[in-house]
N, C-alpha and C positions, 0 to 999 in steps of 0.2 A: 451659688448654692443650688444644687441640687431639688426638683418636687417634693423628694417623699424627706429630705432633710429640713425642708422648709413648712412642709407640713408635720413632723416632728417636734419641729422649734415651735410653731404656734398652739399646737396640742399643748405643751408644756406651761407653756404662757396661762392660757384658758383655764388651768386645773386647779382645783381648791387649795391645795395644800403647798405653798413652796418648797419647805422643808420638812421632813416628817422625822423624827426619832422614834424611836421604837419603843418608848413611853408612849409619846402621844401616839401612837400607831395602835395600840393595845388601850389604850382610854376611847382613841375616835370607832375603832371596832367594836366594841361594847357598848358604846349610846350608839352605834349604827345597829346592833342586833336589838336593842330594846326596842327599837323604832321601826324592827319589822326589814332594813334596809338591805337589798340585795347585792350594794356595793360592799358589805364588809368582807363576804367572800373575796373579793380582790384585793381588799389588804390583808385578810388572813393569808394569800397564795405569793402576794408581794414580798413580805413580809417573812415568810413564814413561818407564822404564829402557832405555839403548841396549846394545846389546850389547858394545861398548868399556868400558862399566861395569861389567858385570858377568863380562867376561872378567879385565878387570882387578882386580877385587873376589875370583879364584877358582876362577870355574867353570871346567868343561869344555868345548871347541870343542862337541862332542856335546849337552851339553843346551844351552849358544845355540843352534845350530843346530836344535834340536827345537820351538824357541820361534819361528823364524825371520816367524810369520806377524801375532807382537804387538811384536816388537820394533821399535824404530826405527832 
């Protein structure tokens, strides 16, 4: 195996989430944005989460709105 395949492999290992659906992807972005968290940016981009989802998912018109430049 490969460096950058083997530090791939252990990145994935190390990461919070196993598996993510895109329910729970749209519920963990939302208690990420209440909490101020600069990681939901990365699952709004992973993801690519529209903002109908995650207003409907919860959040605030304010933090969509803050997001307005990744969202779709």
């Amino acid at each position: 195996m490969g460096k950058a395949k083997k530090r791939s492999f252990h990145l994935g290992i190390n990461q919070n989430f196993s598996t993510l659906t895109r329910e729970d992807a749209v519920k963990e972005t939302v208690s990420m944005l209440k909490k101020g968290n600069e990681e939901a940016d990365n699952l709004i981009t992973l993801f690519g989460l529209s903002a109908e989802e995650l207003l409907e998912g919860g959040a605030s018109y304010e933090e969509v709105k803050s997001r307005k430049g990744i969202l779709k």
